[in-house]
C-alpha positions as CSV (number, residue, x, y, z in Angstrom):
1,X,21.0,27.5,-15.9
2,X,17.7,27.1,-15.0
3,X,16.3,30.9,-13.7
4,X,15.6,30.3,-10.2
5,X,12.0,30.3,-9.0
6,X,10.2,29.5,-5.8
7,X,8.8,26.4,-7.5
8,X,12.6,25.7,-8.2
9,X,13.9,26.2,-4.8
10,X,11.8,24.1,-3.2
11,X,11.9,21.7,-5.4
12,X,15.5,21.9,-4.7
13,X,15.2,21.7,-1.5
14,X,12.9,18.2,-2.2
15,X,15.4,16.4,-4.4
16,X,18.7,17.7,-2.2
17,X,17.6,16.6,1.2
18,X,18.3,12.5,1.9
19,X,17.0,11.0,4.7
20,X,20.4,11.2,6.6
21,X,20.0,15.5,6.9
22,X,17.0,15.2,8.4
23,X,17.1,16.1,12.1
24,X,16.6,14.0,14.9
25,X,13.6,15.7,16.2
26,X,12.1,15.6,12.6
27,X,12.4,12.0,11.8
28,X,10.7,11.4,15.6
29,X,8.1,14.3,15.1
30,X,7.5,12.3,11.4
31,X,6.4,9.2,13.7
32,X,4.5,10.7,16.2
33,X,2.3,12.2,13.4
34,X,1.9,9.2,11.2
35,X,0.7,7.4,14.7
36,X,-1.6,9.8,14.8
37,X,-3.5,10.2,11.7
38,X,-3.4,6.0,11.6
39,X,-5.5,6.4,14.5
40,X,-7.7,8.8,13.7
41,X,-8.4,6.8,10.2
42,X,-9.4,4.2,12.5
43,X,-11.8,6.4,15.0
44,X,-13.2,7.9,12.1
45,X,-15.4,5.1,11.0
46,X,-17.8,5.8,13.8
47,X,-18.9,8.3,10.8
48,X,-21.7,7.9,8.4
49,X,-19.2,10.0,5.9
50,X,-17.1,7.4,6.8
51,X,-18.6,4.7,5.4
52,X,-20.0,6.9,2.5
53,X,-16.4,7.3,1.0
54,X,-15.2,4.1,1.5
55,X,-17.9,3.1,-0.3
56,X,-17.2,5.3,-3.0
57,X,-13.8,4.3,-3.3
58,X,-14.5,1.0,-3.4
59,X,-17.0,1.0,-6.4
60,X,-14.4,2.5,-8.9
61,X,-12.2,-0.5,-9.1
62,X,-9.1,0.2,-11.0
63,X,-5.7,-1.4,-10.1
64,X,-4.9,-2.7,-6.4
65,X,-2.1,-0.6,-5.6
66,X,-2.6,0.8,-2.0
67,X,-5.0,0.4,1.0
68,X,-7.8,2.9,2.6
69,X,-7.5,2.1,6.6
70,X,-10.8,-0.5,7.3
71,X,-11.4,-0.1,3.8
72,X,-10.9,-4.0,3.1
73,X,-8.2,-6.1,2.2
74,X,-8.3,-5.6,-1.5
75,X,-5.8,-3.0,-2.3
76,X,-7.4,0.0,-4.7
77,X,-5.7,3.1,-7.3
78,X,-3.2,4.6,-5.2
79,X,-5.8,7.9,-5.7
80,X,-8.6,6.6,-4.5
81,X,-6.5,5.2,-1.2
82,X,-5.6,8.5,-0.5
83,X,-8.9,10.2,-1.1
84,X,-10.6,7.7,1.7
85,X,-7.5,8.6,4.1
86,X,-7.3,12.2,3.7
87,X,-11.1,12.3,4.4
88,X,-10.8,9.9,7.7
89,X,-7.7,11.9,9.1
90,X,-9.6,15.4,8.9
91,X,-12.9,14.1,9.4
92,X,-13.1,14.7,13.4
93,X,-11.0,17.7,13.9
94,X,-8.8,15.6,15.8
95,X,-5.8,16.3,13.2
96,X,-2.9,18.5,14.1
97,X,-2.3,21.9,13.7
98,X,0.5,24.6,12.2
99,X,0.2,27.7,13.9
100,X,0.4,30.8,12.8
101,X,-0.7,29.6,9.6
102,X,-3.9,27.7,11.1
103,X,-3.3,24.8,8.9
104,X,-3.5,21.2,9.6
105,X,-0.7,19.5,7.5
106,X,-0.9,16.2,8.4
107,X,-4.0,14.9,7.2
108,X,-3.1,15.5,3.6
109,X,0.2,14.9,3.4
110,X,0.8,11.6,5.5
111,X,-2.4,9.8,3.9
112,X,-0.8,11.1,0.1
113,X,2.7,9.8,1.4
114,X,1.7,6.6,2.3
115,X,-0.6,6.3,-0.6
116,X,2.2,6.8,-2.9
117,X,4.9,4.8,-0.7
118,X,2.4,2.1,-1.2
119,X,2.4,2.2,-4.9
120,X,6.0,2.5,-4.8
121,X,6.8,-0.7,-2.0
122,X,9.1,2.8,-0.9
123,X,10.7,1.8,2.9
124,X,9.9,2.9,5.9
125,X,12.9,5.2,5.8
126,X,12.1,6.2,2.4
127,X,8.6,7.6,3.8
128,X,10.1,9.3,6.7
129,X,12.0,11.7,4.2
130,X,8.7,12.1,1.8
131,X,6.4,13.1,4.9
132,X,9.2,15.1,6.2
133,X,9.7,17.4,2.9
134,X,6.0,16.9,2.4
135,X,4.9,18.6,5.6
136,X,7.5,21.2,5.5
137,X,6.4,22.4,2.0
138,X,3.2,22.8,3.2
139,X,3.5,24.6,5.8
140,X,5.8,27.4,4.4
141,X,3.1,28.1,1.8
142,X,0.8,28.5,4.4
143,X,3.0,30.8,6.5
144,X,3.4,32.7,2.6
145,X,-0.1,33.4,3.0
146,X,0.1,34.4,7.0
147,X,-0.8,38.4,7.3
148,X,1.2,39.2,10.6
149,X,-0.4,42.9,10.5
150,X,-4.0,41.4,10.5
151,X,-3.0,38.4,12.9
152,X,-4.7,35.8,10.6
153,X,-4.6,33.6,7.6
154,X,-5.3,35.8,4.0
155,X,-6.4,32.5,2.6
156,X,-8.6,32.0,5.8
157,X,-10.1,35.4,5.3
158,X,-11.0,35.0,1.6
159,X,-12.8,32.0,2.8
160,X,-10.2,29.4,1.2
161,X,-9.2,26.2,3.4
162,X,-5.5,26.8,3.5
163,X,-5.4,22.8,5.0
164,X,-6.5,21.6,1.7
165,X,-4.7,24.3,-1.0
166,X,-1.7,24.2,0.4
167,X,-1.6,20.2,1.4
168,X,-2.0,19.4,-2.1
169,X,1.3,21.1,-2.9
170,X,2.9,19.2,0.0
171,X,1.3,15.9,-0.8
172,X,2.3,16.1,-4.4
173,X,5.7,16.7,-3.2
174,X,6.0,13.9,-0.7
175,X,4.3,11.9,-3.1
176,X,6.7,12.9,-6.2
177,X,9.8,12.2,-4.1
178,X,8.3,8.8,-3.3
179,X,7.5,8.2,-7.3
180,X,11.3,9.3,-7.9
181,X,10.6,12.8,-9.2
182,X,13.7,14.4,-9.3
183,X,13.9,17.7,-9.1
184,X,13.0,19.2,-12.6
185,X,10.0,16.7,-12.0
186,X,8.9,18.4,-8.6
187,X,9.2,21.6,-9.9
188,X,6.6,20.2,-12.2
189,X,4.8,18.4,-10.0
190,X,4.1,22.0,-7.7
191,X,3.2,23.3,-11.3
192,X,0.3,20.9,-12.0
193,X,-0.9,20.6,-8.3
194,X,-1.5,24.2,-8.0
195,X,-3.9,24.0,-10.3
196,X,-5.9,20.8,-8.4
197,X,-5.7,22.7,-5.0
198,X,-8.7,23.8,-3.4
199,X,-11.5,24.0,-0.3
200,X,-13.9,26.5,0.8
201,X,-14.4,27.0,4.3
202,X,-18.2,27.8,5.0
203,X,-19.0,25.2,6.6
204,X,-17.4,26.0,9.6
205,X,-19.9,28.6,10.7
206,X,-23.1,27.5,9.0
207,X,-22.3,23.5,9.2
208,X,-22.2,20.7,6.1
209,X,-20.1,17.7,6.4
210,X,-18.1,18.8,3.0
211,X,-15.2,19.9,5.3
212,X,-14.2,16.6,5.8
213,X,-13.8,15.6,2.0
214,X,-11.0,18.8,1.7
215,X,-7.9,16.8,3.4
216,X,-9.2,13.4,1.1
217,X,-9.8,15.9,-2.1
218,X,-6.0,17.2,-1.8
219,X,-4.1,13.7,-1.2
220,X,-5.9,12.1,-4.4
221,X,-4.8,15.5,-6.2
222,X,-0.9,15.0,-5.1
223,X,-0.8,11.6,-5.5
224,X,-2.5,12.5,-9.4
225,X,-0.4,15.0,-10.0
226,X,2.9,12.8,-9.1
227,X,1.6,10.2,-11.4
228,X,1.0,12.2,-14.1
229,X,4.4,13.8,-14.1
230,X,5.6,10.6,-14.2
231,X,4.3,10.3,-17.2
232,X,4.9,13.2,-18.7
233,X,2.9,16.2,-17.7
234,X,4.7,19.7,-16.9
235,X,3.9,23.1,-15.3
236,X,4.9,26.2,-14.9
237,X,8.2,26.7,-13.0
238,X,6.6,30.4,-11.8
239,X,3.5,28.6,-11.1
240,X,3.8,30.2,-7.1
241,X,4.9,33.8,-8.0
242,X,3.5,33.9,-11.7
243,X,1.2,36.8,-12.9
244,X,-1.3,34.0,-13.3
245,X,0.2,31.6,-10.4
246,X,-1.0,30.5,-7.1
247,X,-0.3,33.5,-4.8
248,X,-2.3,35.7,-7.7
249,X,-5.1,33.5,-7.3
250,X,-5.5,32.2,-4.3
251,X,-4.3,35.8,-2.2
252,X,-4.4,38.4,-4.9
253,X,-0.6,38.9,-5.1
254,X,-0.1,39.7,-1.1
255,X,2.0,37.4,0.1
256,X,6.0,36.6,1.6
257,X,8.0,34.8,-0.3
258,X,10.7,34.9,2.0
259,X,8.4,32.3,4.2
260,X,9.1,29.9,1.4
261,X,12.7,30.2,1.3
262,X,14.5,31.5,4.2
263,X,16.2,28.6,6.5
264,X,15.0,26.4,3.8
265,X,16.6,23.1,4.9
266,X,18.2,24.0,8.2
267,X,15.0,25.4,10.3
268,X,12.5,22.7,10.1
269,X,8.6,23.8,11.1
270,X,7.7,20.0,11.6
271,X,8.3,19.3,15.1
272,X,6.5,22.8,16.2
273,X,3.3,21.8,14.4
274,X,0.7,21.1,17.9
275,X,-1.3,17.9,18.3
276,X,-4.9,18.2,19.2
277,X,-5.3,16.6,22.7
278,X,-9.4,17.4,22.0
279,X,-11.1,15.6,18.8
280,X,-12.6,19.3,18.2
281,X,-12.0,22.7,16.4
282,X,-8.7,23.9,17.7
283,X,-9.9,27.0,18.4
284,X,-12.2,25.5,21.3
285,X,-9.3,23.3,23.2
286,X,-8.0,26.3,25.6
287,X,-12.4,26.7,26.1
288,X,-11.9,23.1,27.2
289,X,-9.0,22.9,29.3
290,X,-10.1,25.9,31.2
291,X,-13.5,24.7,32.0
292,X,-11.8,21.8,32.9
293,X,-9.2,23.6,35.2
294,X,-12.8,25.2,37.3
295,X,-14.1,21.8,37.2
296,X,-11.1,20.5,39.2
297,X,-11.6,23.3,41.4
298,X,-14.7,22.8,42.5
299,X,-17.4,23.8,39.7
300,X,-20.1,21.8,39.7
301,X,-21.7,22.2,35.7
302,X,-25.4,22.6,37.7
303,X,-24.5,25.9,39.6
304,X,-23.2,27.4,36.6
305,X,-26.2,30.9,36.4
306,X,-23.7,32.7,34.0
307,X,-20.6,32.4,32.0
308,X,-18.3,34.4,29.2
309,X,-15.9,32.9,27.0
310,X,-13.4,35.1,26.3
311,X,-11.8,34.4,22.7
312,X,-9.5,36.0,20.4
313,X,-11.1,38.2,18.3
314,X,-10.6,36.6,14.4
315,X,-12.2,32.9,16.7
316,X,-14.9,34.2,17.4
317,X,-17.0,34.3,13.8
318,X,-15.6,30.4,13.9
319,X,-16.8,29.4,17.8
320,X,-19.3,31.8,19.0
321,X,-21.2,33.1,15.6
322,X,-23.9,32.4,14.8
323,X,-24.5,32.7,19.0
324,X,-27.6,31.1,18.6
325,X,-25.9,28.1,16.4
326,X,-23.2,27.8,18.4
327,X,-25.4,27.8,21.6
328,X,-27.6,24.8,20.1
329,X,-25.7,22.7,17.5
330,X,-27.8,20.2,16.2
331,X,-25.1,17.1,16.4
332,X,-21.5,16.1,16.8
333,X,-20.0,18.0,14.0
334,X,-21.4,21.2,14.9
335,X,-20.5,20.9,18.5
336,X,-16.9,20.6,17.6
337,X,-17.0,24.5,16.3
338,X,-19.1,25.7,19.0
339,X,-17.2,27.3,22.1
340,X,-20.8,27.2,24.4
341,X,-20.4,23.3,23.8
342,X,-16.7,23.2,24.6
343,X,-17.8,24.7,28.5
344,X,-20.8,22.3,28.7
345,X,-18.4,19.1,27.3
346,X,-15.7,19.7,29.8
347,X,-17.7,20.3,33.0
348,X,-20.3,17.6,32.0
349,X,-18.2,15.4,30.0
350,X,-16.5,11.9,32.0
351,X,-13.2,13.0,32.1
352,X,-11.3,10.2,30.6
353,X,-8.4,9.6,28.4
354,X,-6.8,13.3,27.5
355,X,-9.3,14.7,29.3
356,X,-12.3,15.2,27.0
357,X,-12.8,12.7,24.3
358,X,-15.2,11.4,20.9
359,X,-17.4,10.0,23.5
360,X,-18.1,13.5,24.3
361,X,-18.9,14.6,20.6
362,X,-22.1,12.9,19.7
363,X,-25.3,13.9,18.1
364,X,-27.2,12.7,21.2
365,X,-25.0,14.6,23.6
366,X,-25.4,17.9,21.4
367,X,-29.1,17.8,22.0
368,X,-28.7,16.8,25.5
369,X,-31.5,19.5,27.5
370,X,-28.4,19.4,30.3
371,X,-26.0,20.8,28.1
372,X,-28.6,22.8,26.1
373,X,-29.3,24.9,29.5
374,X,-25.6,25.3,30.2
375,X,-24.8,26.4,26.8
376,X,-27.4,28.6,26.6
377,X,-25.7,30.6,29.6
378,X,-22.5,30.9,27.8
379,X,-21.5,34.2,25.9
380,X,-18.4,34.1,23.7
381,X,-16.8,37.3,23.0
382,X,-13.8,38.9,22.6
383,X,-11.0,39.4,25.2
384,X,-8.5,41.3,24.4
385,X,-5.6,39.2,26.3
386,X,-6.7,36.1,24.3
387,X,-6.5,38.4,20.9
388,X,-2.8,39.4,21.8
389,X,-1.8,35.8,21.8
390,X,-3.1,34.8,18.5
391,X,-2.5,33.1,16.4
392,X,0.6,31.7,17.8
393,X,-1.3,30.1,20.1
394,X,-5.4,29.9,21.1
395,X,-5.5,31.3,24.3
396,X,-8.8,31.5,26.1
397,X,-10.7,33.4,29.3
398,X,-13.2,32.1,31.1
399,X,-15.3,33.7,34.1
400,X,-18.4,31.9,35.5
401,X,-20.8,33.0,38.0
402,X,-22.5,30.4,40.2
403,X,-25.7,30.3,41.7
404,X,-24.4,30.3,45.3
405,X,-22.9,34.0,43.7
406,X,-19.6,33.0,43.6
407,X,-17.5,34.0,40.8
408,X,-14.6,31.6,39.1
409,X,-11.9,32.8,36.7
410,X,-9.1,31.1,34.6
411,X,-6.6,32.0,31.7
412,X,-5.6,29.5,29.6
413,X,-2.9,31.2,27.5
414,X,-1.1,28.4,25.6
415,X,-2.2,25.3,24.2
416,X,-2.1,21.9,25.4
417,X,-0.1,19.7,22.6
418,X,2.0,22.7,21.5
419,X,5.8,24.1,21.9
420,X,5.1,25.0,25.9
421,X,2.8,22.1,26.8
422,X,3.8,19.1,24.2
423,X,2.0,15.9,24.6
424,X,4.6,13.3,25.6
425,X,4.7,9.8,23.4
426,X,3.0,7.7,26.0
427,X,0.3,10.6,25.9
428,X,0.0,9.8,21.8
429,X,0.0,6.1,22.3
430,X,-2.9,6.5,24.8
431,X,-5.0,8.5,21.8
432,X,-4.2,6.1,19.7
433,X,-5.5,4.0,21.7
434,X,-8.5,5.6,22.2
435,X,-9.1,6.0,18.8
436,X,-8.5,2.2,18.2
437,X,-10.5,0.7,21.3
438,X,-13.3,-1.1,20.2
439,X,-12.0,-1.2,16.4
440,X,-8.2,-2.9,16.4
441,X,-7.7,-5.7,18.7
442,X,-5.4,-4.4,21.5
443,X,-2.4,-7.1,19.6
444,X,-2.9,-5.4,16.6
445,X,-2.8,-1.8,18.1
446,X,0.3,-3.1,19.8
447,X,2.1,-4.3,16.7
448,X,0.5,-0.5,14.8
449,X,2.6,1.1,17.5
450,X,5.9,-0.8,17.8
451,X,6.3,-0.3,13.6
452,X,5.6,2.8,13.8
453,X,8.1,3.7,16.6
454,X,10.7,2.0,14.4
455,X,8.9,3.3,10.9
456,X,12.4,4.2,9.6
457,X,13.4,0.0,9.9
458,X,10.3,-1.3,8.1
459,X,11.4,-2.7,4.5
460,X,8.3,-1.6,3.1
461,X,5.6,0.6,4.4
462,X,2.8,-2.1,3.4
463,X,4.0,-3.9,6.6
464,X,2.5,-1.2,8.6
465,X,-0.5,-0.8,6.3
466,X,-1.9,-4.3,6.1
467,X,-2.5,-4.6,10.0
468,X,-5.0,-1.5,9.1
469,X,-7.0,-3.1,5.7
470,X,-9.7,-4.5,7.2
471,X,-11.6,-4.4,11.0
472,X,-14.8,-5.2,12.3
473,X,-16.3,-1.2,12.9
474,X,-18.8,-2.5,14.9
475,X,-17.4,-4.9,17.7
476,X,-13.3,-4.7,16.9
477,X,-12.7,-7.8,15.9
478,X,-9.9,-8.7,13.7
């Protein structure tokens, strides 16, 4: 027998788990999620980066085998597809989020699952399972790598992107179990994408748009690294807890394996993993909703003289430093790290949809002198109530002093789209459908929706992927 390993046990776990194990509130959190990054594909071609790696895809040619959302209706290398998806589904922030581990699972996993499912003309049901395992596998690596002493990430503090390094080993598992890896092949498959896995996350303090290839980078690597297992490739079985494996490398040898293994198969992280209601940072949401929550009491943005952000303490090199960056980011992307701009887009912003939207996110509205003056009166610092609540969730203080001298004061200790305040379905459709509107005809958002409520019925998963191929970015028609 085989010596067991942690490659091996979750591989294991991969192979041993059909479809009809999975819990209720998995398969329907597996749905909600695949809605989600669908839509954000969509939304995301308001970017230049957008339109850059489409582009990019497109010129490589290579077999038609799988689709990038609006990427036309000639299929491309099942690769390629994912690349172009992983980098629309992390490239506004609007992605969800695993917490304590401060990964976002979904945006390389579903767009590698689907990639691969593609390839594979796997079923609807056939997905659910692969996403399911996928996203699971992902996030216990990331909660391997959680330092509960230090209240943070270890990869986060050795400046690794623990989205992209650990969604490549979930993608190429999701994606392995969709090529019919069994499990000898998905302990192989972990072997060889360990060694694709990567990011680097500067650029959320001192800006770059390179963030937003990491979630793209890791779904061509899994959906690689299944193929080439496939066809023969191996790796290490210890490639995890190896002298020379993953958790050497990537966190020095520090890490808990028993986050890997223990309630492997019976407690399921996949329905606890939060939605963004807020298409920024996740750090910034609680900013939002409690600039919001003065707003609806009577703030008016105009009398604000003075206001401190309270923050936990490991968000605030992320949100509020450079304090001078964060105060005046020069567009959209950099707005969506900066907690100043989360105050000035609440109490300025219109209000619409979940409450603050892409509409609020733009290059213009960055540079706006209206929200350049507010910002400018915003400190971020931090509170130590908001640090003893991280990183379980973002919590958030905010105290404003107006210029009629009144002073206003909120908590916002838990995070909208989370365990204590989940968004609802209908509240998903309606992002969706905000981040369809002017890009999928309202039919075809409708028919999006309604497979993707019943994704475990559809034959094959290029049903749901074909109404997605090709759109009109610019007015929405179909």
């Amino acid at each position: 027998m085989a010596e067991p390993t942690l490659a091996r046990e979750l591989a294991a776990f991969a192979a041993g788990t059909p479809y009809d194990a999975l819990p209720k509130d998995v398969t329907h959190s597996v749905g909600q999620r695949v809605l989600d990054v669908l839509g954000l594909c969509v939304a995301a071609h308001r970017l230049p980066t957008s339109g850059a790696i489409i582009a990019h895809v497109t010129e490589q040619g290579g077999r038609a085998q799988a689709h990038a959302v609006g990427g036309g209706p000639r299929a491309l290398p099942a690769p390629l597809a994912a690349l172009a998806n992983g980098v629309l589904a992390h490239s506004l922030d609007y992605d969800d989020t695993h917490l304590p581990s401060v990964l976002h699972p979904s945006a390389s996993v579903v767009p590698a699952a689907l990639a691969a499912a593609e390839l594979a003309g796997a079923s609807g049901r056939e997905t659910v399972r692969a996403v399911a395992i996928g996203l699971e596998v992902c996030v216990r690596l990331g909660m391997a790598g959680y330092d509960p002493e230090a209240g943070n990430s270890t990869f986060f503090e050795h400046g690794q992107h623990a989205t992209s390094i650990c969604g490549t080993l979930g993608g190429a598992v999701a994606a392995g179990i969709l090529l019919g890896l069994d499990e000898g092949g998905l302990t192989d498959v972990l072997g060889i994408a360990a060694s694709t896995a990567s990011g680097i996350i500067e650029a959320n303090r001192t800006g770059g748009t390179v963030k937003r290839l990491h979630c793209g980078w890791a779904a061509h690597s899994a959906v690689t690294a299944a193929q080439l297992v496939a066809r023969g490739f191996t790796g290490p079985p210890t490639v995890l807890e190896g002298r020379f494996g993953f958790f050497q490398a990537f966190l020095h040898g520090v890490y808990a394996p028993e986050e890997i293994t223990r309630g492997l198969g019976t407690d399921w992280a996949v329905p606890g993993i939060f939605f963004k209601p807020y298409p920024a940072n996740h750090f910034t949401h609680t900013a939002v909703d409690a600039a919001l929550e003065l707003r609806r009491r009577g703030l008016v943005a105009d009398e604000v003289e003075s206001a401190v952000l309270g923050v936990p303490a490991p968000v605030l090199r992320t949100i509020g430093q450079p304090l001078e960056r964060k105060r005046a980011p020069e567009n959209g992307y950099e707005a969506q790290f900066s907690g100043p701009y989360a105050v000035a887009a609440a109490l300025y912003g219109a209000g619409e949809g979940l409450g603050v939207g892409l509409g609020d996110y733009t290059d213009t509205l960055a540079r706006e002198p209206r929200r350049r003056a507010l910002m400018a009166k915003v400190d971020v610092v931090a509170d130590a109530r908001a640090t003893a609540g991280f990183p379980y969730q973002f919590p958030a203080t905010l105290t404003v002093r107006d210029t009629r001298g009144r002073t206003w004061h909120t908590e916002m200790l838990t995070n909208r789209g989370g365990t204590d305040r989940p968004l609802t379905d209908g509240e998903l459709e309606t992002k969706f459908r905000d981040n369809t509107a002017g890009r999928l005809a309202p039919a075809t958002a409708d028919a999006v929706t309604a497979r993707v409520r019943g994704l475990d019925k559809l034959d094959d998963i290029h049903e749901l992927l074909g109404f997605l191929a090709e759109f009109d970015s610019d007015s929405g028609r179909q």
